[in-house]
C-alpha positions in Angstrom: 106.0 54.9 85.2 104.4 55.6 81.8 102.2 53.7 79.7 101.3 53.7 76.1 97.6 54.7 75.4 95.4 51.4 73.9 92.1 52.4 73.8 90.3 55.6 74.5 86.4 56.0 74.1 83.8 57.3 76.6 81.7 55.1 78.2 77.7 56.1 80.2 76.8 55.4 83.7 73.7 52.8 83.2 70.8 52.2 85.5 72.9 50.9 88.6 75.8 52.6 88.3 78.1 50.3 86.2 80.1 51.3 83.2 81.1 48.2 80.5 84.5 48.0 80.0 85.5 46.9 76.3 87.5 44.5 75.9 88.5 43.8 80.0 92.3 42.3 80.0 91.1 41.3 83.6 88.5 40.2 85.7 89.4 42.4 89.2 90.2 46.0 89.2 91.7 47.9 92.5 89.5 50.8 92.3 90.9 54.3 93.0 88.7 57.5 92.9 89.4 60.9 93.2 87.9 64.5 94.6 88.0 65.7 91.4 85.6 62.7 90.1 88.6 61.2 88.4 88.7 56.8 88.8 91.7 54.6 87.9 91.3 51.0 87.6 94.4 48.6 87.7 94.3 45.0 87.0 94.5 42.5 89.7 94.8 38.9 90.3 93.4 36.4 93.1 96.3 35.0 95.2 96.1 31.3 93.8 96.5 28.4 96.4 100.2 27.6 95.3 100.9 31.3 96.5 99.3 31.2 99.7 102.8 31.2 101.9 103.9 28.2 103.6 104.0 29.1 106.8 100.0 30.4 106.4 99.2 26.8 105.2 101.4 25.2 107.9 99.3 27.6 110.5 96.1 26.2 108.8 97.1 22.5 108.4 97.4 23.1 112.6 93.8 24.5 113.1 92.1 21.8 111.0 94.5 19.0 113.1 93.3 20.6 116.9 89.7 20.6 115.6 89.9 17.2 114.6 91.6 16.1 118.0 88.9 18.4 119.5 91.3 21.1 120.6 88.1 23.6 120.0 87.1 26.7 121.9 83.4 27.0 123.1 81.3 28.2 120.9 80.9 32.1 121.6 78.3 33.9 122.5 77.4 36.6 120.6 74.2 38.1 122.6 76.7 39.9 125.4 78.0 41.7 122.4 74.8 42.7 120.9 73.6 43.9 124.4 76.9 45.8 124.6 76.6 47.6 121.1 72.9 48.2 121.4 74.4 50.2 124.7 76.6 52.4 122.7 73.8 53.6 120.4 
């Protein structure tokens, strides 16, 4: 697929690393950076809530109802893990 040039100009690395993008048609960019030092940016949109699936609210509408009814697992502990990766190091 090919696309028309809009805009070309060069753009500096500030301070923390950011470059300012003139004129942004979006606010998220999928990042994709190369070996050769190369980046392409392409436009991306948040899933809005009227795109979530149905069958992923459906799932979700059932969590919130078994916590409600109290259908809840214990609340995990965590330490055994920590112990267990504090092991591996």
């Amino acid at each position: 697929m090919s696309s028309a040039i809009k805009k070309k100009y060069d753009a500096r690395i500030d301070s923390k690393k950011r470059i300012t993008l003139r004129g942004a048609a979006s606010s998220f960019y999928h990042v994709t950076e190369f070996s050769d030092g190369s980046i392409v940016l392409s436009p991306r949109e948040l899933a809005h809530p009227e795109e979530i699936s149905g069958n992923t609210l459906a799932v979700m509408d059932e969590a919130v109802r078994y916590l409600d009814q109290g259908k809840a697992s214990e609340p995990v502990d965590l330490e055994e893990l920590k112990r267990l990766l504090s092991e591996e190091e």
